[in-house]
Kinemage of the C-alpha trace (Angstrom):
@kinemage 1
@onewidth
@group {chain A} dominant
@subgroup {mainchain}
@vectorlist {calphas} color= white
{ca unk a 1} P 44.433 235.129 -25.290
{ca unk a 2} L 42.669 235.530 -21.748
{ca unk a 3} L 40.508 232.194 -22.707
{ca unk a 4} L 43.629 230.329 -23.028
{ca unk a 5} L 45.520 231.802 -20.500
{ca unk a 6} L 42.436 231.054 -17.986
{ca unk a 7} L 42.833 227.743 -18.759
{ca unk a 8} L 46.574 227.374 -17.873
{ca unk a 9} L 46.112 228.679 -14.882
{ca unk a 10} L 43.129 226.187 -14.078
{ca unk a 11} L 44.745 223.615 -15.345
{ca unk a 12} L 47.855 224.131 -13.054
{ca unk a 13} L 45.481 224.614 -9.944
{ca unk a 14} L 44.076 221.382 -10.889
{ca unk a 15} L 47.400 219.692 -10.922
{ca unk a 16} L 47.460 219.322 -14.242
{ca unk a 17} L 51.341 219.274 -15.920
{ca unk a 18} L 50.307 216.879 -19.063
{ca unk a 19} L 50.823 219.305 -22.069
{ca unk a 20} L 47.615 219.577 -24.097
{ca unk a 21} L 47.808 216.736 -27.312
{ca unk a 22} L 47.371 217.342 -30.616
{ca unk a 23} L 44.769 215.088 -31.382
{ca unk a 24} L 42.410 213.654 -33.747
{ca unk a 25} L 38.809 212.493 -33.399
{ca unk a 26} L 36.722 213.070 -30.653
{ca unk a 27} L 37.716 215.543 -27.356
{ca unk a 28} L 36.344 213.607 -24.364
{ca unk a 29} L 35.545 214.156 -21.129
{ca unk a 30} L 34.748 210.733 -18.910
{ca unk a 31} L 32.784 211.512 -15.393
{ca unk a 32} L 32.214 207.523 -15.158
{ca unk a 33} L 34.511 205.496 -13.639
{ca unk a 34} L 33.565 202.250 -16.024
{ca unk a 35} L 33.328 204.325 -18.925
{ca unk a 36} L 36.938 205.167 -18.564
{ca unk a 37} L 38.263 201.938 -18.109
{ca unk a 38} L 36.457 201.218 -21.613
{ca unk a 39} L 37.257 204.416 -23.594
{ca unk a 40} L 40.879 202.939 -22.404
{ca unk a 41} L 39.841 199.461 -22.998
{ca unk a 42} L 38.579 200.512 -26.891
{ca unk a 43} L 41.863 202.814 -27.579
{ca unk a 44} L 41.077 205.601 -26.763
{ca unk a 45} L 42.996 206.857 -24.309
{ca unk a 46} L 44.448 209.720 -26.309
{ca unk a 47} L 41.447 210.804 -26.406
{ca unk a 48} L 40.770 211.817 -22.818
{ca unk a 49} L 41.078 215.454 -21.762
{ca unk a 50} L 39.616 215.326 -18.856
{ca unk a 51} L 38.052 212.141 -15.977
{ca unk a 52} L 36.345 211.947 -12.534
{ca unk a 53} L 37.838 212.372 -9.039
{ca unk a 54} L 37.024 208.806 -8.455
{ca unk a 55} L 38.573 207.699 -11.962
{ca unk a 56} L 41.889 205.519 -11.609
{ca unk a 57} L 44.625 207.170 -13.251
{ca unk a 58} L 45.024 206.655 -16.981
{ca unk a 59} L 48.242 204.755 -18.740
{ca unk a 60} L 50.297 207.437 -20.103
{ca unk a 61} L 48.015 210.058 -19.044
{ca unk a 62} L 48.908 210.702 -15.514
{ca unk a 63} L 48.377 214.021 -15.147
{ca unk a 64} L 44.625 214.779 -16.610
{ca unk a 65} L 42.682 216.971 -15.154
{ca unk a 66} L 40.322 215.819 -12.247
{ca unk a 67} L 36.765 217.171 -12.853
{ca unk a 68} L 34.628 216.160 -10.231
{ca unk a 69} L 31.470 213.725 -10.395
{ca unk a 70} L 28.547 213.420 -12.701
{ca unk a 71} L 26.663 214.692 -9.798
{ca unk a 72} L 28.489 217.373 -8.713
{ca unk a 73} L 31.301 218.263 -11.574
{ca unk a 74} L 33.347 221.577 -12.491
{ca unk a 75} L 31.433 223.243 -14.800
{ca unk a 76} L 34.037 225.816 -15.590
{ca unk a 77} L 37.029 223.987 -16.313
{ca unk a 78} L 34.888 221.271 -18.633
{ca unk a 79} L 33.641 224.471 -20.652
{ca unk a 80} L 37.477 225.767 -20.663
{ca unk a 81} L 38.552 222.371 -22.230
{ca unk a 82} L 36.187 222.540 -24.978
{ca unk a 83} L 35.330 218.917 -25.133
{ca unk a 84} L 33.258 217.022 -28.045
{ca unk a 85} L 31.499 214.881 -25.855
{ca unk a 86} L 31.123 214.296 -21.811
{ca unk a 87} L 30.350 210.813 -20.717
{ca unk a 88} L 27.910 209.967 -17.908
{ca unk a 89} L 25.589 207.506 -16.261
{ca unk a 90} L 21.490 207.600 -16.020
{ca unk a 91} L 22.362 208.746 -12.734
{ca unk a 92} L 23.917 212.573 -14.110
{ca unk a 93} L 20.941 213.666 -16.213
{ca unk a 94} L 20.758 216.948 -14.183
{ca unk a 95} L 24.272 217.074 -15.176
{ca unk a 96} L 23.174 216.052 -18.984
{ca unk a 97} L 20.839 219.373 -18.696
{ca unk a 98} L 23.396 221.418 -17.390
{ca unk a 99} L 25.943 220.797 -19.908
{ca unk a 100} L 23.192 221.275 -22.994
{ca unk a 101} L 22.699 224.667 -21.395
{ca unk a 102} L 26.212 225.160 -21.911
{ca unk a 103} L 26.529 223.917 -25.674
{ca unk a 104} L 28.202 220.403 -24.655
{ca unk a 105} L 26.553 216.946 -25.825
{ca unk a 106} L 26.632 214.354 -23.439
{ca unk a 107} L 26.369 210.581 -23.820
{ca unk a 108} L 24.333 208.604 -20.799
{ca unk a 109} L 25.479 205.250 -20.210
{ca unk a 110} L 23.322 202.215 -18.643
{ca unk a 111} L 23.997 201.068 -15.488
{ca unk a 112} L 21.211 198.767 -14.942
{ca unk a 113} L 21.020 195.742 -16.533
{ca unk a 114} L 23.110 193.583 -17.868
{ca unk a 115} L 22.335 193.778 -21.652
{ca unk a 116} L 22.231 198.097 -20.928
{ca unk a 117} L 25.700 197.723 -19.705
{ca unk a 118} L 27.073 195.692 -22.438
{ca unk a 119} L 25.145 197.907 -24.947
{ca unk a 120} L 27.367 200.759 -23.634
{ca unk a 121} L 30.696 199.046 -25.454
{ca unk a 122} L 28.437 199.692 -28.727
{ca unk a 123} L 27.809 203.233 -27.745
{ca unk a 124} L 30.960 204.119 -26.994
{ca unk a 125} L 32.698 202.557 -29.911
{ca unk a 126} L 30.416 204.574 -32.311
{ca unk a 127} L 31.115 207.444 -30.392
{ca unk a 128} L 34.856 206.920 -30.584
{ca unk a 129} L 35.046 205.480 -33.813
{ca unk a 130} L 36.106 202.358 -32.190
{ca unk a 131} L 33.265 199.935 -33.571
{ca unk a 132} L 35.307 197.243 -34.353
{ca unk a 133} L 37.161 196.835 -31.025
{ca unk a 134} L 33.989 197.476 -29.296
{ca unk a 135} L 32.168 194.392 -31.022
{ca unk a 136} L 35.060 192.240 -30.180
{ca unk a 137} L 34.786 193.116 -26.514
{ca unk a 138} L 31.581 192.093 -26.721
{ca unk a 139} L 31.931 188.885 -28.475
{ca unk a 140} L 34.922 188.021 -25.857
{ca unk a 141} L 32.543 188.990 -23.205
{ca unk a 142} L 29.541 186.849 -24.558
{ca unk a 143} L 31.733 183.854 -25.077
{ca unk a 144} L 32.339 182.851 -21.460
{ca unk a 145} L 28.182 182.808 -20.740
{ca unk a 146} L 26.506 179.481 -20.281
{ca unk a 147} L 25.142 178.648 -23.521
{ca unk a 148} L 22.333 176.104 -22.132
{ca unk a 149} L 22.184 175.373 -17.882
{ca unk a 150} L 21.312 171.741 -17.704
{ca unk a 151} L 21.991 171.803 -13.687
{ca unk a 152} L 21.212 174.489 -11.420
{ca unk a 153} L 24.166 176.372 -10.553
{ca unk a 154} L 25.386 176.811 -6.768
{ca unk a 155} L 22.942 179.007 -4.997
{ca unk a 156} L 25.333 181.599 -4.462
{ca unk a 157} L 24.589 184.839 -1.942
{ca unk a 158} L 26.927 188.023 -3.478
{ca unk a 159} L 27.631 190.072 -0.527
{ca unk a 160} L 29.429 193.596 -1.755
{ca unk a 161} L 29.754 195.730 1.480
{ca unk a 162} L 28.336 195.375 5.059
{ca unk a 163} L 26.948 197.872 7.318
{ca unk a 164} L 26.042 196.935 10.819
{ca unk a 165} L 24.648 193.334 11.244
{ca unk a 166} L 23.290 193.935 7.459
{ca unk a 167} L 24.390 192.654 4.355
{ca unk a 168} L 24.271 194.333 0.951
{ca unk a 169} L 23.789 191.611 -1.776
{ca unk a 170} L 23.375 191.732 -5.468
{ca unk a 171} L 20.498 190.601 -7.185
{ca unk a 172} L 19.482 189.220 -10.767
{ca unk a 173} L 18.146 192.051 -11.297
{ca unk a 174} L 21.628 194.255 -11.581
{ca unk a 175} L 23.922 193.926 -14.146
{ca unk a 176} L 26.426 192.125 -11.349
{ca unk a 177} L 23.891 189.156 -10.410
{ca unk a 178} L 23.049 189.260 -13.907
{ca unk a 179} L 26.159 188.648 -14.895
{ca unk a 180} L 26.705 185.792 -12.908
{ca unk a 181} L 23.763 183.752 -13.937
{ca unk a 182} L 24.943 184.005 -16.948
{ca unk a 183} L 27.963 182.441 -16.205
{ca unk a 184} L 26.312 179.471 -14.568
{ca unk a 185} L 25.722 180.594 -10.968
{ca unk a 186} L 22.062 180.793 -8.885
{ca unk a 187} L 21.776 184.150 -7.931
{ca unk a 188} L 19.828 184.431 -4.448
{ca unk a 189} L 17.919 186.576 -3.208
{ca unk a 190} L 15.907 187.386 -6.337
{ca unk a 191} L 14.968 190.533 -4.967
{ca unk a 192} L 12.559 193.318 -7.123
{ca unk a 193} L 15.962 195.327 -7.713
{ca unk a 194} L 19.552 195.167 -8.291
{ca unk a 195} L 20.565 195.133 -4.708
{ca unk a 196} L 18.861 194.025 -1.857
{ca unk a 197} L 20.117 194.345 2.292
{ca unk a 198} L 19.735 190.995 4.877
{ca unk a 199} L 20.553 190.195 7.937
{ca unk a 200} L 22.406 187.157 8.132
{ca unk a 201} L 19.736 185.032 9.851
{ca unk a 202} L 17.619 186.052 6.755
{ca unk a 203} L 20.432 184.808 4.487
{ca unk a 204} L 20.580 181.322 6.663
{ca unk a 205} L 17.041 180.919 5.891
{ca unk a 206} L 17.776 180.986 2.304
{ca unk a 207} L 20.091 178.086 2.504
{ca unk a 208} L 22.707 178.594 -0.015
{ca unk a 209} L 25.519 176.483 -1.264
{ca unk a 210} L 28.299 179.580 -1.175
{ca unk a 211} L 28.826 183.331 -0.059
{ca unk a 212} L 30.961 185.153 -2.221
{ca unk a 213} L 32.719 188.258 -0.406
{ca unk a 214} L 33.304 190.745 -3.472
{ca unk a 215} L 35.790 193.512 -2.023
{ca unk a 216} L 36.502 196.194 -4.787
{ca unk a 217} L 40.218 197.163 -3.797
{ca unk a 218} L 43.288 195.401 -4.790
{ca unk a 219} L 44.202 191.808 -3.358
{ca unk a 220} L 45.630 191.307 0.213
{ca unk a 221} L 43.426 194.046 1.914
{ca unk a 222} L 40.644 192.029 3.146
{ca unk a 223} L 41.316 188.751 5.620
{ca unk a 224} L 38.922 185.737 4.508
{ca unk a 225} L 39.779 184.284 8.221
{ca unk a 226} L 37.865 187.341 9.702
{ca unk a 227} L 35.478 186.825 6.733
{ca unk a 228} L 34.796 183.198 7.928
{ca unk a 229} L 34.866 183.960 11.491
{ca unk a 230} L 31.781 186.393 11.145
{ca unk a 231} L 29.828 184.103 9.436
{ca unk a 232} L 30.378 181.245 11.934
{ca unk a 233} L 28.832 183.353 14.514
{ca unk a 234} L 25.516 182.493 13.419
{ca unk a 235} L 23.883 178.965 13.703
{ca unk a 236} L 22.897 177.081 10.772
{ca unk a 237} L 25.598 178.538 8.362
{ca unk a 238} L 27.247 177.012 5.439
{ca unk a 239} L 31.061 175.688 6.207
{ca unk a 240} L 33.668 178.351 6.258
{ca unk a 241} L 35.121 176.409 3.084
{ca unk a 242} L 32.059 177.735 1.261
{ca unk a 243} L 32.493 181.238 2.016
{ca unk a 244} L 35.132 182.677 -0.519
{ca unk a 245} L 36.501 186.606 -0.816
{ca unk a 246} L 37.356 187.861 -4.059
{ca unk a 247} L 39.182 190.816 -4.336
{ca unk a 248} L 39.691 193.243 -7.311
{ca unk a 249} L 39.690 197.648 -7.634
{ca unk a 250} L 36.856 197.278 -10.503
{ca unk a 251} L 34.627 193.977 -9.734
{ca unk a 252} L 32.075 196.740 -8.569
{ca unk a 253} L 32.151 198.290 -11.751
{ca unk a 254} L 30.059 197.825 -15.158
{ca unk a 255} L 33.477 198.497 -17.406
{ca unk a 256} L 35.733 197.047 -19.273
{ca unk a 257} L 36.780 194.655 -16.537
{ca unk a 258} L 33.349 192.749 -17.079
{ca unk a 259} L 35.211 189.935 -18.768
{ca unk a 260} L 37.229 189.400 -16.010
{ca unk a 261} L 35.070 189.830 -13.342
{ca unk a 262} L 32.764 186.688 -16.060
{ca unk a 263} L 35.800 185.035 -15.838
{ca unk a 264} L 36.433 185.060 -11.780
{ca unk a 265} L 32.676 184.099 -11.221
{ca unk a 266} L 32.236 181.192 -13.715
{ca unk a 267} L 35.374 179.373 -11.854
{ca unk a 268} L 32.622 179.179 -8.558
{ca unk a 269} L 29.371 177.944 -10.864
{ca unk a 270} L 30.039 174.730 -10.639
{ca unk a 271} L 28.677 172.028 -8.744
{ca unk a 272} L 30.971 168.827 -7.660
């Protein structure tokens, strides 16, 4: 009777008004952003009893509790909602220990490569007895990649955030330049990671045919006339027509919006 009256009372300091579910199948708690949007993606939603701080809110499920970050989560409220299963990235292993210590199993997704990330639709539909929607994801997914690249795609420069005069690109080797190879783009730099930061005399060097601006908040926040106008301050740059801003809350993230964010890129792989 304490337990559960504990838990009330955390779960009203958390904010939390949404009445606990009777529910079948798995109880799960989701500390990953992308792994959210697929547990939603697969189905699942009911099955949520608890998500991140830096999770978008749920359909239908407005009100669950907010329990932190894989890096630095609330221990005590996850133990007082007794969940089946917590999901994380590689990145929460000290996390992963933490909760084993407690008597919770945890589930570590990819969030390097391309083939890891799409691997984590598989895990999670075995985990939420969701196989079936989680192999048709992936087939959906799959079927917008370039089957055989006769022509080089555009050498394309992915800029995701900048700080100072740097820029912070993706690389082939993260599951974002990845992904757009595989839709027919040339991913440059190649860097030796997933990321890689330039200046933008560095990126002139490299002479590509397009920057992409990827901005990971809804549309209309960003201006691609400032956009432009930055670039064009340094000699030798490609035409402001080549420099493009694409705008969307979860193109940053290895989820369930993967499809879409195969679907935006493959529209710029082209060559005339």
């Amino acid at each position: 009777m304490a337990a559960r009256l504990s838990l009330l009372t955390l779960l009203f300091l958390l904010g939390c008004t949404e009445p606990v579910r009777t529910q079948k199948g798995p109880r799960i708690i989701s500390l990953s952003p992308a792994a959210t949007s697929v547990v939603v993606a697969l189905g699942a939603a009911d099955q949520l009893v608890g998500i991140s701080r830096f999770c978008p809110e749920v359909p239908n499920h407005p009100n669950l509790p907010r329990l932190g970050g894989f890096i630095d989560p609330n221990l005590e409220a996850i133990t007082l909602l007794e969940p089946s299963l917590v999901i994380l990235t590689t990145s929460g292993r000290s996390t992963a220990k933490n909760l084993k210590r407690l008597g919770f199993e945890s589930l570590q997704l990819s969030e390097a490569g391309l083939d890891g990330v799409i691997e984590n639709y598989q895990r999670l539909g075995v985990a939420l007895e969701r196989q079936q929607a989680a192999k048709d994801m992936t087939e959906r997914l799959r079927g917008l990649f370039v089957k055989q690249q006769t022509n080089p795609g555009k050498r394309t420069i992915l800029v995701f955030a900048h700080e100072g005069g740097r820029f912070w690109l993706a690389t082939p080797r993260g599951w974002l330049g990845e992904l757009a190879q595989r839709v027919g783009l040339t991913v440059i730099p190649e860097g030796d990671k997933g990321f890689q930061a330039m200046s933008a005399e560095a990126i002139v060097k490299l002479e590509p045919d397009q920057i992409l601006e990827l901005r990971g908040h809804s549309a209309g926040q960003s201006s691609l006339t400032k956009i432009r106008a930055l670039w064009a301050r340094f000699p030798g740059m490609i035409e402001a027509q080549d420099i493009h801003l694409i705008e969307d809350q979860e193109i940053l993230q290895p989820g369930a919006s993967l499809w879409r964010t195969a679907q935006t890129l493959r529209s710029f792989g082209k060559n005339p």
